[in-house]
N, C-alpha and C positions, 0 to 999 in steps of 0.2 A: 721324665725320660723313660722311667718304665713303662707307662703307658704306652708312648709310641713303640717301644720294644716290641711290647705286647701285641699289636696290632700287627705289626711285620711280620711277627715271627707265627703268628695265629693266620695272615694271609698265605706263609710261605710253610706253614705244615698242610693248608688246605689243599696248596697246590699238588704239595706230595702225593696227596692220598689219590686224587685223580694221576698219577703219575708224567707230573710236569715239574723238572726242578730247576727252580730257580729264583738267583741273587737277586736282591732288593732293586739292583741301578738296574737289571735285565727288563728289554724292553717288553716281554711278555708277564714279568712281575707291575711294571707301569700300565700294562694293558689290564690285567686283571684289578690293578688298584683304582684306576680312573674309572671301569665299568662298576665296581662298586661303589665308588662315591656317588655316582650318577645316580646309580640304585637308590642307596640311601638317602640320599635327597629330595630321589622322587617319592619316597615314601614319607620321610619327613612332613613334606608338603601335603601329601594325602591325609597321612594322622592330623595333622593341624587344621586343616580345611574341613577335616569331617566330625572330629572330636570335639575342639574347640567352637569351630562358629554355631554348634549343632548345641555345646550345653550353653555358647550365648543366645543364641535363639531362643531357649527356653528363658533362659533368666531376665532378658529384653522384656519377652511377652507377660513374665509377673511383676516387672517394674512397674510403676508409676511414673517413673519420671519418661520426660517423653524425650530427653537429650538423647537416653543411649537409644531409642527408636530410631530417631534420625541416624545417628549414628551406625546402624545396620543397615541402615533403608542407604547410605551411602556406599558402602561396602570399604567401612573400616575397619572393623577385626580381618575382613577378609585381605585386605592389604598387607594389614599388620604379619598376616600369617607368611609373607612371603620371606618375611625376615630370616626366619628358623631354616631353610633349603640355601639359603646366600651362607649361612654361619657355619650348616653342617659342610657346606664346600670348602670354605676359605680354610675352619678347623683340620678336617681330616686331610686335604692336598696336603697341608705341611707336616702332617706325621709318615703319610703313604706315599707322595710323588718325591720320587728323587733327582729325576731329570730339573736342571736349571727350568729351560724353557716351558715345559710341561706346568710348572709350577708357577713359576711368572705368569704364565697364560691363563691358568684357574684363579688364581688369587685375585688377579685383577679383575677377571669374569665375575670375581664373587663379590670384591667391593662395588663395582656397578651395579651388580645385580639389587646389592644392600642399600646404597646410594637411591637408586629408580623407586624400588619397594618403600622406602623412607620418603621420598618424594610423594609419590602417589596416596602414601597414607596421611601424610600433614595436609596436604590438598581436601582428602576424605575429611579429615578434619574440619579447617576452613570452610566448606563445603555447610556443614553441620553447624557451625557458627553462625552462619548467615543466614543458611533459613531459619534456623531458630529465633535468629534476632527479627528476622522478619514479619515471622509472626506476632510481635509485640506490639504495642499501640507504638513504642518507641519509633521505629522502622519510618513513618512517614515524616516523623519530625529531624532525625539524624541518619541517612542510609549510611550503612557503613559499604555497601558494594565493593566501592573503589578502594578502599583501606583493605577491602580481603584480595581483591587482585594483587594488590601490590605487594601481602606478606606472599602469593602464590607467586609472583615472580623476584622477590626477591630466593625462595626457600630452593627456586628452578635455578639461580644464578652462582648459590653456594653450591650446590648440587653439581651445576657443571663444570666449575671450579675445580672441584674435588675431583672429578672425574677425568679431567683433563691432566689435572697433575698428576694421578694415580696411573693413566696412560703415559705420561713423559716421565717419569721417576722423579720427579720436582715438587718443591715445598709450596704449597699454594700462595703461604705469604709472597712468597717468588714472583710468582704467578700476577697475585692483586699490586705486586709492585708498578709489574710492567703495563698495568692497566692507564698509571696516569698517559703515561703516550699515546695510548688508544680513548683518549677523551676528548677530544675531536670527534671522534667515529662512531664513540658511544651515545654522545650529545645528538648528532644525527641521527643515528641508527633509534634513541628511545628519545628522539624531541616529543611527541605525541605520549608518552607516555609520563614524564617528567611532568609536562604543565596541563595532562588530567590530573594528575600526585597534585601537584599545588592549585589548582583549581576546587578540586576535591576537598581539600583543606578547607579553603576558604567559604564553598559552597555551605560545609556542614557547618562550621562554624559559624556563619552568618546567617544560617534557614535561607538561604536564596531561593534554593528549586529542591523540593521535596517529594517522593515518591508517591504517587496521585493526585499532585498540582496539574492544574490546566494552566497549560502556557503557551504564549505566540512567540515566533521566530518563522515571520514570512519569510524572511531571506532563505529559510531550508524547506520551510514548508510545511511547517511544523506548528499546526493548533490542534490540542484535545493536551490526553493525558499523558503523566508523566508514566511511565513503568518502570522504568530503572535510570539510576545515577552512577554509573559503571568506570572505569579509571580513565579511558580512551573515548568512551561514545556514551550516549544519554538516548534510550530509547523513549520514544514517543508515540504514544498509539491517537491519530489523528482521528475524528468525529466521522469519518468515513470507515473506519477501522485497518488505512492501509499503517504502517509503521515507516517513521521519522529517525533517520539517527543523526544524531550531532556529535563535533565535539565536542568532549565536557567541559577545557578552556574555552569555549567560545560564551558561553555562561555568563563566564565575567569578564570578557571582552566584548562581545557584542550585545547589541538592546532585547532584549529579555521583557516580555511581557508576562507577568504570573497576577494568574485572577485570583491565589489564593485569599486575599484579603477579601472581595466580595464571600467567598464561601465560606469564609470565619466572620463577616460581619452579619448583620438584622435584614439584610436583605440586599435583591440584584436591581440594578440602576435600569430606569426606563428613561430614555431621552430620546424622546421623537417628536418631531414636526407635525402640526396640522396645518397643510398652506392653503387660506384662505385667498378670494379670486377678492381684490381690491377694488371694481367696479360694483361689488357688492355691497360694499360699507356705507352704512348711512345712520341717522341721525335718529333715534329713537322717536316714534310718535307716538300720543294718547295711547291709542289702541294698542301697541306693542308693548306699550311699559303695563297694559289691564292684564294681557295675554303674559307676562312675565312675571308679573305680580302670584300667579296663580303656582308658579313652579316652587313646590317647596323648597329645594337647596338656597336658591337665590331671593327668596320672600322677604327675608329681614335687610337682603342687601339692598334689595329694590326700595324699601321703606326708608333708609338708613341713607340710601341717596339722594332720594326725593327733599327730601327734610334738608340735608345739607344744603342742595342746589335751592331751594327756596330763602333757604336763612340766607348764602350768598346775592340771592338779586334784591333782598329786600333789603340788605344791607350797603348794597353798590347801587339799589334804585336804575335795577335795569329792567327794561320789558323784556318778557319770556319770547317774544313772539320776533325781535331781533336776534334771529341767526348765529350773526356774528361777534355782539359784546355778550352774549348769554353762555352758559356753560349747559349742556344736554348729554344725555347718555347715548352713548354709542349700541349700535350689537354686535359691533366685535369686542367692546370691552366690557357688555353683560356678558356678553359669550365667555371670556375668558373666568370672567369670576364664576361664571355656572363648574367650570371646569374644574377651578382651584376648591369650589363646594362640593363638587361631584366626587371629585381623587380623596379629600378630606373626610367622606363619608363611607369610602370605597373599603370593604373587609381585606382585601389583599395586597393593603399599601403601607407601608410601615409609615406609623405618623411620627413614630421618634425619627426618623431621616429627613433630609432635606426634601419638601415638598413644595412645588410652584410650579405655576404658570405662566412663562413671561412670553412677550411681544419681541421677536427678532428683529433685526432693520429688514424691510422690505427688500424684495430681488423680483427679479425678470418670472419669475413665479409665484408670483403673489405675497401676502405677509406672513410670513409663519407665529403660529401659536406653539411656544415648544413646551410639552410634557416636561418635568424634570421629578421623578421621586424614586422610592426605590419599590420593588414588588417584595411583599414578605416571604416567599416561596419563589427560593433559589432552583430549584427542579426545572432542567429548560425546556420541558417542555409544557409543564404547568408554567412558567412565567410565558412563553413565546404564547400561550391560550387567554391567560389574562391580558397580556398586552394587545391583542388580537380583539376581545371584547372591551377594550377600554375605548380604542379607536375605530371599531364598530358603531357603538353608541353615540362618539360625538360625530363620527359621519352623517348617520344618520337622524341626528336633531340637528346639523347646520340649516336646514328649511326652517326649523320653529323660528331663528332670529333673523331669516331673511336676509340668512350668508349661502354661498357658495365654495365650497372647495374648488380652486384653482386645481385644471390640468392641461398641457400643452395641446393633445388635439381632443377637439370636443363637438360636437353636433348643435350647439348651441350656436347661434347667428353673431 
């Protein structure tokens, strides 16, 4: 109480001395009280913004730790500073303004103010949490994104809360009472936001889709990378480099395609077709099995056949030279074993993976021989160059076994 005396009575001898007198409730005592609080406030704000953020600047730049970096680099003290200018209002209004209204009118100017500045800094905050966390090997396996949206909109809804009741003279409890009737209208108003929250959940908790996963969702349009897991939308930066947003429920509602496991396993899958032209196919002769005999990959298969196919006729007591009860080697299925010798022998194919060759059923396009293994170098453009030179070479040795690759139009008779 003496303090505020103090204050009155030190505003109202000042007055004197320039020859102005007057009483505390007198509206030129209110005018000279309010231009000074204004003053001091705005000075307040100045000492703190230049004192303060000027000796954290220095003391940031001899940290080591790189939090309170961020933490300037967001402009968090500088938030924080807004605090002191809201305090020095709300404090001195009620020692100097005597007017009800005048005072009503600042006080709650000043809790907003404190309110906003409080808001803005917890944000600064959050803010700093998240790239920090980003930076960590953690960040791709768990994003927390959507968990910091949601403490940034939940800190906005206390906020305006308070703000609201502090404008109606109401208890906020009051206030979050009459919210259940507005639950309908909240439920629509944040549907999109509720089942990113629970999506989100489940996302991190399950590793579903992770920050620099490639994943498909043709229905949006959406193949390349992941760049953010966010509470409402999931950015995508597609292999064109245009950007994909989804929503982040749709995750785990709709089919989700994630190649992360190819990029965490031994290598990327190669499954393709060689379709052979089936008026090509025929029956090995003498001279093809000399001419095959010669190819190292397939040398011991050729030897290894021969020998079998002879124990069989001599065992069945069939002549070689009937067609039909003899068994003979084909060149589409030396071809094939050249293949399965060839991939087998190949530096850039993982051999712990599944590797073969198989015979498709025939179609309107000849037989397919399909590739099945994986390439050890996941890099797409180093795998799209080896798989490029894998089906280079068997193109181009379909003449040694006197096949042809089937194509719809052709110059051939």
């Amino acid at each position: 109480m003496l303090n505020n005396q103090f204050l009155t009575d030190s505003l109202i001898t000042l007055l004197e001395q320039i020859g102005i007198q007057a009483k505390p409730d007198d509206w030129i005592f209110q005018t000279f009280a309010l231009t000074g609080i204004i003053i001091i406030a705005g000075l307040s704000s100045w000492l703190t913004k230049s004192v303060l953020n000027s000796s954290l600047r220095k003391l940031v730049s001899k940290s080591k730790n790189g939090f309170d970096d961020e933490l300037h680099k967001h402009g968090f003290f500088r938030r924080i500073g807004h605090i002191i200018p809201a305090l020095v209002i709300y404090l001195l209004s009620q020692i100097l303004i005597e007017n009800p209204s005048l005072l009503a009118f600042l006080q709650k100017s000043a809790i907003i103010y404190l309110l906003i500045s409080t808001v803005m800094a917890v944000s600064a905050l959050l803010n700093t949490v998240e790239d920090t966390y980003n930076a960590s090997r953690l960040a791709k396996r768990a994003p927390i994104t959507g968990f910091i949206q949601v403490g940034k909109l939940f800190v906005i809804i206390i906020a305006g809360l308070l703000i609201i009741s502090n404008l109606m003279d109401k208890s906020p409890l009051l206030l979050m009472s009459g919210l259940g009737a507005m639950a309908a209208i909240l439920l629509l108003l944040f549907r999109d936001t509720i089942l990113g929250f629970v999506a989100g959940i489940q996302i991190a908790a399950n590793r579903m889709v992770n920050t620099g996963d490639w994943i498909e969702m043709p229905k949006y349009g959406a193949d390349g990378e992941v760049l953010q897991v966010g509470l409402t939308t999931v950015k995508v930066q597609n292999w064109d480099k245009t950007i994909s947003t989804i929503p982040t429920y749709t995750l785990i509602s709709d089919s989700v395609k994630n190649w992360r496991g190819m990029s965490e396993s031994g290598g990327r899958r190669i499954k393709r077709s060689l379709n052979i032209d089936i008026q090509s196919i025929r029956f090995c002769d003498q001279d093809m099995l000399d001419e095959f005999a010669k190819i190292r990959y397939i040398k011991s298969y050729i030897q290894a056949k021969l020998e079998k196919l002879q124990r069989f006729h001599s065992e069945q007591h069939i002549d070689t030279t009937d067609l039909i009860n003899s068994r003979r080697l084909t060149n589409i299925g030396t071809l094939r074993a050249y293949m399965q010798a060839y991939l087998e022998n190949h530096p850039d194919i993982n051999k712990d993976m599944t590797l073969m060759v198989r015979q498709r059923p025939p179609t309107e396009l000849g037989v397919p021989l399909e590739i099945y293994c994986f390439c050890a170098n996941k890099n797409w453009v180093s795998y799209e160059g080896i798989q490029s030179d894998i089906f280079d070479h068997l193109l181009a040795i379909l003449p040694a076994f006197k096949l042809r690759a089937y194509q719809r139009v052709s110059d051939r008779p």
